[in-house]
Every structure is written in C-alpha cells, then in structure tokens.
N, C-alpha and C positions, 0 to 999 in steps of 0.2 A: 573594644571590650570583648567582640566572642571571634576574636582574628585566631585563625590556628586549630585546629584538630576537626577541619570543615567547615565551621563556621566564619569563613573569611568572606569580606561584603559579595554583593552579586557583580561580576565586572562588565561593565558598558556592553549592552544589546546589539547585535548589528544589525541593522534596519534596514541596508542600503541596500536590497537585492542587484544593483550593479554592480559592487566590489565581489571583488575577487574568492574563488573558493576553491580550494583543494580538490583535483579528482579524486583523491583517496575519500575526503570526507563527502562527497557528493556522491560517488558510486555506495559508500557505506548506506548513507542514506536512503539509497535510491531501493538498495537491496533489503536495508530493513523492514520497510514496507509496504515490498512485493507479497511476500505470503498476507499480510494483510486485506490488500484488496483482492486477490486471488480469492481467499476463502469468505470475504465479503459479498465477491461480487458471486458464488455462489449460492450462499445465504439467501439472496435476495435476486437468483435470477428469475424467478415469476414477476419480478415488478418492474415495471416500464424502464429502463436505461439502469442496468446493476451495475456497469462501468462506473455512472457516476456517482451513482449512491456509496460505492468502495472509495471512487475519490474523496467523497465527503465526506466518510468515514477516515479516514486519513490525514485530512486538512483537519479535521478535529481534535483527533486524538494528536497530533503533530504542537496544534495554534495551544493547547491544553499543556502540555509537556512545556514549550516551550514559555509560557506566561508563569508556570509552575517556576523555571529555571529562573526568570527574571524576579520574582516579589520573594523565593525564599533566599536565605542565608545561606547558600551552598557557593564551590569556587565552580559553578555553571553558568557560563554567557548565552542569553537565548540568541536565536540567529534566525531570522528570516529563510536565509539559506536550507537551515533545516525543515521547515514546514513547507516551504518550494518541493524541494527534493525527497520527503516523503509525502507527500501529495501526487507528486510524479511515481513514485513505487507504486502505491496506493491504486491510481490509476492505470500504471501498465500491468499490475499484479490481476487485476480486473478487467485486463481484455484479453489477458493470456488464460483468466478461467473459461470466459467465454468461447475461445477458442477452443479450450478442451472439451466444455462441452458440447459446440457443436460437430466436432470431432468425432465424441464417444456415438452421439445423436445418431451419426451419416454413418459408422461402421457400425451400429446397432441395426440401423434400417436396412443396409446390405447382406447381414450377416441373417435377419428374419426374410429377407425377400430369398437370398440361396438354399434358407432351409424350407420354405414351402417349394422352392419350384425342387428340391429333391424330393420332398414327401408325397409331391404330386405324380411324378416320374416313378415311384413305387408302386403306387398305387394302382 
C-alpha cells in the first residue's frame, strides 16, 4: 500500500556480523565516525578512559540509526556491519584525539621549558 516514492517496506536486517561486507562500505563507515569519537573523546578528556566514552558515543548513535533504519518505512536495511564499524570509527577517532592531545601537551611543555631557560639566560 505505501510501496514507491520511499515508502517501500524495510528489507531483511543483517545480523550476522560474520557475513560478508564491502571495503568500500566498511572504510565508509569507519571514516564516518572518526571525527565523532575524535571530538568526543575531547569533550570528555578530564574523565577517566575518553576513548571509551567516544566508543560509546558511537555504538549509540550507530545501535539508534540503525534500529531507526529497521521499524521505519524507508528502502534502508539496518546492518550490524554498520554499528561494528562505526563503533570502530568512533573508537580510533578517540585515540587519534588523545594522541593529539598529548602531542600539543609535550610541545607545549618544551616550548615553556625553552622559553624560560632563554629568559633566564637574559637576565
């Protein structure tokens, strides 16, 4: 009755994180949500393990979308595959922030430790 202009039923879920999945569609995924956990795991670096808290921010938003996909009426197949693989964005986007920040952290504390020992050396 509402087949055609989107409203075609929802097609079969894939459940089966063994089968098979596209590089294409799993690098997609993986890169959708990197900036995710990345600016996640920022959010929330004063709080004990921000990696995971961005993973779980991702498996969220991922498990959410994908449930969305499967109960409405659009021609969208939810796919395990996808909350796997932005779960994994999610989580490397979250240790790549980490690393940025303790990056910025180590050339900040070099950059204050050269400018007193020059200021000292003036003086």
């Amino acid at each position: 009755p509402l087949s055609g202009a989107g409203f075609d039923p929802p097609r079969t879920p894939m459940l089966n994180p063994l089968s098979r999945i596209g590089r294409k569609d799993a690098l997609d995924n993986l890169l959708l949500f990197l900036p995710v956990g990345f600016f996640a795991a920022l959010w929330w670096r004063s709080r004990p393990r921000p990696v995971l808290w961005a993973a779980g921010l991702a498996f969220t938003a991922s498990f959410t979308i994908e449930m969305t996909q499967m109960v409405l009426p659009i021609n969208r197949a939810a796919s395990i595959h996808d909350v796997m693989f932005n779960t994994l964005g999610g989580f490397l986007g979250g240790l790549v922030a980490i690393f940025v920040v303790r990056l910025v952290q180590k050339s900040g504390r070099s950059a204050d430790t050269s400018t007193l020992e020059l200021q000292a050396e003036t003086s």
